[in-house]
N, C-alpha and C positions, 0 to 999 in steps of 0.2 A: 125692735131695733130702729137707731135712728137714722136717717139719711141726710149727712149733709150735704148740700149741693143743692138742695130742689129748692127753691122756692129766694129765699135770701142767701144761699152759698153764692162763690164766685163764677161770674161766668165768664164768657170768652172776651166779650167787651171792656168787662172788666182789664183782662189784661193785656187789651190794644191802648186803652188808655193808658195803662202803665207804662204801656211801650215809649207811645207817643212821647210822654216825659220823658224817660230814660233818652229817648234818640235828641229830644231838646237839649237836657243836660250834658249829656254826656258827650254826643256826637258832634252836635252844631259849636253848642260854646267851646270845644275843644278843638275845635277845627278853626274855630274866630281868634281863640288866643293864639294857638301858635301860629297861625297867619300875620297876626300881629307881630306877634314877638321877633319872627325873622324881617319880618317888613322894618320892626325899628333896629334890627342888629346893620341891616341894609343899608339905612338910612344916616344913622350914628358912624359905620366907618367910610361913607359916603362924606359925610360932614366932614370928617376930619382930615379925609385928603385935599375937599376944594376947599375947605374953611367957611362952609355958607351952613347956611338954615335948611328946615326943610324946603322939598322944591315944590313947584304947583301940582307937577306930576303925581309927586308924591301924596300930599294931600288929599287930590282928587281919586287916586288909585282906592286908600284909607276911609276916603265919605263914602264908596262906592261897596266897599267892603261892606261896610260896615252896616249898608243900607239892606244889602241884601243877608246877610245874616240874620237881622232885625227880622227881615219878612219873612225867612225860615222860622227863624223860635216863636216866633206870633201864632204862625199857620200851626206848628206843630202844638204851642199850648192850648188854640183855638178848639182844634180837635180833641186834644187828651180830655178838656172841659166836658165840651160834645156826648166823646163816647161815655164820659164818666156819669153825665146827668140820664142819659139813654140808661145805662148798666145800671143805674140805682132801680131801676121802672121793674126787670128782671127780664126783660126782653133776651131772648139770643139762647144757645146752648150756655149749658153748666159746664165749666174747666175741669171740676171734678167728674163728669161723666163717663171719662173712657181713663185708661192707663197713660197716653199720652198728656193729657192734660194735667193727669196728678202729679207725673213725673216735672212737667216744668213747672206747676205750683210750688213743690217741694226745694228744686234747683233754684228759683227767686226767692224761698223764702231763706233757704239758707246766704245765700249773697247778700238780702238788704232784710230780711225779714224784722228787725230790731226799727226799720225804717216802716214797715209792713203796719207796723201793729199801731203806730200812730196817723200815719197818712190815710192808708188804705186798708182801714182792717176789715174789708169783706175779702181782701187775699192774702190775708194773715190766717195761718195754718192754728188752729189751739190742739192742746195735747191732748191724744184720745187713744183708746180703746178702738181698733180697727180690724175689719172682719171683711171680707169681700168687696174692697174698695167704697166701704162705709164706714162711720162712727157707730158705736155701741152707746147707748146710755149706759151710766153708771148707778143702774137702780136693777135690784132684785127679781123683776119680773124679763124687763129686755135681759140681763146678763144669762139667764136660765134659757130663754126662745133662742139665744145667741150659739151658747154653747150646753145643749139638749147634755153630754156626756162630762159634764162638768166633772173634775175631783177634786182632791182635801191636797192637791202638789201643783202649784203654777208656777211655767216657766216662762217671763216674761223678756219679750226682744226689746229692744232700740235700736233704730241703725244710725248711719254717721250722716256727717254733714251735706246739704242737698239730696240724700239720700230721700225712698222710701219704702212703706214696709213689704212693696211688693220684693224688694231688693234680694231678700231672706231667699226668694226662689231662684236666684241665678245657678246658672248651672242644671238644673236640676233634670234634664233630659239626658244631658253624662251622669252625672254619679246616682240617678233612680231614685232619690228621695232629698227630702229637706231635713235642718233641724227641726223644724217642728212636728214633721210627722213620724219623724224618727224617735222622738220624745215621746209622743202623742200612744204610739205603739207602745211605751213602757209608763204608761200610767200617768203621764205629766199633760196634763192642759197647757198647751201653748196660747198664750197672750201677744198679741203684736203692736206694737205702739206709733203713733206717727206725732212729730212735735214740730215746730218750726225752728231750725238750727240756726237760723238767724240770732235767735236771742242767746244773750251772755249764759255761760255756766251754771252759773249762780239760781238766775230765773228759773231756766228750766230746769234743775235742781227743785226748786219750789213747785213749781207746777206735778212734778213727777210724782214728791212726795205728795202730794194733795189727792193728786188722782189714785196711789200704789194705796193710802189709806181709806179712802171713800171703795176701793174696790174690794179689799180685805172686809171690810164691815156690809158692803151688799153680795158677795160672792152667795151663789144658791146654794152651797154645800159647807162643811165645819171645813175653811179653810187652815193647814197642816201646817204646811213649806211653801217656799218661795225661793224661786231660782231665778236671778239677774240674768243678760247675757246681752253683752253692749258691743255693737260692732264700733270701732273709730271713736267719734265725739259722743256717741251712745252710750261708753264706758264712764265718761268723764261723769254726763248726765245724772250716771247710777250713782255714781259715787258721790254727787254733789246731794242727790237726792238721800243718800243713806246718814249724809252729814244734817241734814235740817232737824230741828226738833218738833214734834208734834205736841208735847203737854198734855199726852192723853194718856189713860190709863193701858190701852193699850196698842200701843205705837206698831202700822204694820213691819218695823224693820225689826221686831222682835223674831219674824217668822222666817227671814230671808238666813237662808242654811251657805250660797254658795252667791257668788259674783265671779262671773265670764267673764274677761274681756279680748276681746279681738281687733289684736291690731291698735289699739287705744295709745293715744299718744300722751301720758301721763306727765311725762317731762317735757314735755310742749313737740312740735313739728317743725321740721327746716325747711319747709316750703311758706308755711305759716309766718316763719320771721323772716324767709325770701322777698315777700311781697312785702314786707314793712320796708325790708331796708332799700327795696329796688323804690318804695313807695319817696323816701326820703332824699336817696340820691336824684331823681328825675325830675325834684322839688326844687335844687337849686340853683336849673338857666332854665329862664323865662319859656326856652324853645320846647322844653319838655316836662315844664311846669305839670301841664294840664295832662300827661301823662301818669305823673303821678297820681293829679287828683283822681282818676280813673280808678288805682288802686283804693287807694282811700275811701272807693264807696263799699269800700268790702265791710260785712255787717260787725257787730261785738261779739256774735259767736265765732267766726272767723279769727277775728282778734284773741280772743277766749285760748284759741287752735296755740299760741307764738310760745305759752309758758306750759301750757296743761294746769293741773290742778297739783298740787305741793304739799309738804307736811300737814297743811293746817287745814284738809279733810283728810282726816282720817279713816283708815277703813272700822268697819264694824266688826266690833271686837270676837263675836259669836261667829262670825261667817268664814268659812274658808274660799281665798281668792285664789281664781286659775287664771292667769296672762298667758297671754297666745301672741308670739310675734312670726312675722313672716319674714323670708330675706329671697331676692332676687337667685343668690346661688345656693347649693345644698349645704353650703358651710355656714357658717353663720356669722363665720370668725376672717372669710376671707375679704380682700379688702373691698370690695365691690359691697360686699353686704355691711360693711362696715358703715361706709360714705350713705348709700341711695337704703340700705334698707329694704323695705317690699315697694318703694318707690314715695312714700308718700310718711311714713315713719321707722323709726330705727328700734333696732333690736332693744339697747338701754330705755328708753325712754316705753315701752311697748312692758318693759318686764319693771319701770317704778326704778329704773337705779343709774344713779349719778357717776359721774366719772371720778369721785371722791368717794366710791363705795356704800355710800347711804343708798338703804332701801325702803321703800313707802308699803311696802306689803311682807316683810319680812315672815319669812316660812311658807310662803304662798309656794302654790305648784304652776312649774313654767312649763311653757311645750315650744317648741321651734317648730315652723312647716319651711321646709326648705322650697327651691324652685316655687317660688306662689310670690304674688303680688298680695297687693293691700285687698284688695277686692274678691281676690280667690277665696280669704275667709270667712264669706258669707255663705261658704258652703262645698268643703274641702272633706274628703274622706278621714285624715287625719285628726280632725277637728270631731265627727261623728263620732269614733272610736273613742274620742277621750271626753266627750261627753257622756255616753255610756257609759265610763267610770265613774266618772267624777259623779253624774246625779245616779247613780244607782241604787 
């Protein structure tokens, strides 16, 4: 098995340096513009009631500003340089060492991770096979040492955005087990995945198909079936990945019997097109300009979040799809679930169907969990019950 982290994984430095920038970017310069931006609204209806120029005050108030601003972003690029020439050396603890550290590896990567993989890709996440807070090689000898009770039925996780795969065990001290071990009990090898949700749909669709193929062709046993099961932007993923073509003789989505999704926002999320449109209106007085921008650092898989994925992936023709939505009340239909949903997606868009009655998975089997948020379906009693049917 492999270990990422040790040696050229990211370490803690690594993401002081990141910091460092982020607080340059984000903090400093948005603090200097709209500092400005009021100081010239100040100034401009200042003008127009003496009918004069700027004043000296003024002026001098603006070089002053501006001086000390200057010495902020300096000092803070200074160090982000610093730390980042130190963190290449490999000095320092691994990010990936303990659970906390993976957790915000994962939580940056999905916010700028599309930023990640060009700037700083020793803290860009790649998509892997994950096992006790490590990567898996995807070769026939590690896969066999990984998982000693392998079988011919893989049921393979994703979770959602900033998510990670430790996620799958929320809960698990109430309801006394997981999906995977719950699985695991009736014959299915549980697979857990970690990807950087930063990147667009599309990518990680690629990437997913690359890796769900390469593991079908080194798996140590004749693999049989293959069961999807995507929490949030994890669904999207599946489905992006089920749409690429391989041009091989024998393509792993031949194998895939069933696709999960939980909670997947198929017709896109209203928090997703929140942040666009709050991203837009804050854009246009200068005073909340830089507010916006703020928004705007959100990554393309975020963006990705505003429409979801639409006729033109198709699901696969072979496979039967179970959509799983959650709503705040036990109705589904009352108006509170109607609006917020499980807080974060709505019932329609969770089950593929439009407000003009088009469905993207027609004949698929639906399931409602009532009283449960978006996050309860990484591991809800109702969800267990019907996946013991469905993969039976």
């Amino acid at each position: 098995m492999t270990t990422r982290g040790a040696g050229t994984g990211p370490g803690v430095l690594d993401a002081l340096s990141l910091l460092s920038e982020v607080a340059d970017e984000l903090v400093v310069r948005s603090a200097r513009d709209t500092h400005f931006a009021f100081v010239d609204r100040v100034q401009d209806l200042t003008g127009r009631v003496t009918g004069g120029g700027p004043s000296v005050p003024g002026l001098m108030h603006r070089g002053i500003a501006r001086a000390v601003y200057g010495g902020l972003s300096a000092g803070l690029r200074a160090t982000s340089y610093g730390l980042d020439k130190v963190a290449a050396t490999g000095v320092g603890p691994r990010l990936e060492a303990g659970p906390r550290g993976r957790f915000v590896s994962s939580a940056v990567n999905g916010l700028i991770g599309d930023r990640l993989v060009v700037d700083r890709p020793r803290l860009a996440i790649p998509m892997g096979v994950r096992l006790r807070g490590h990567d898996v090689a995807l070769e026939r000898d590690h896969l066999a040492a990984a998982f000693p009770d392998a079988t011919g039925q893989v049921v393979v996780f994703l979770h959602g955005l900033c998510e990670t795969e430790s996620y799958w065990n929320k809960g698990r001290e109430h309801v006394g087990t997981t999906y995977g071990e719950m699985l695991s009990a009736r014959g299915w090898t549980p697979i857990f995945l970690r990807a950087n949700t930063g990147l667009g749909l599309r990518e990680n669709g690629v990437a997913l198909s690359a890796l769900m193929q390469r593991l079908s062709e080194e798996w140590p046993t004749d693999l049989t079936r293959v069961a999807l099961v995507g929490h949030s932007m994890g669904g999207l993923i599946m489905r992006a990945a089920g749409a690429v073509g391989t041009g091989i003789e024998k393509p792993w989505t031949e194998l895939v019997s069933d696709v999960v999704t939980l909670g997947t926002p198929h017709l896109g999320a209203p928090i997703a097109r929140g942040i666009g449109h709050g991203s837009r209106h804050l854009s246009v007085l200068p005073e909340t300009a830089a507010f916006g921008r703020i928004l705007d650092w959100r990554s393309v898989g975020v963006h990705d979040l505003v429409a979801g994925l639409a006729e033109d992936v198709p699901p696969l023709p072979h496979a039967r799809y179970r959509l799983v939505a959650a709503t705040l009340t036990a109705d589904e239909r009352h108006p509170v679930s109607h609006v917020v949903g499980d807080l974060l997606v709505r019932v329609p868009s969770a089950y593929g169907r439009d407000r003009y009655g088009q469905q993207l998975f027609p004949g698929a089997d639906v399931l409602h969990v009532g009283r449960a948020d978006h996050f309860d379906l990484l591991n809800h009693p109702q969800v267990h019950r019907a996946l013991q049917d469905w993969l039976a």
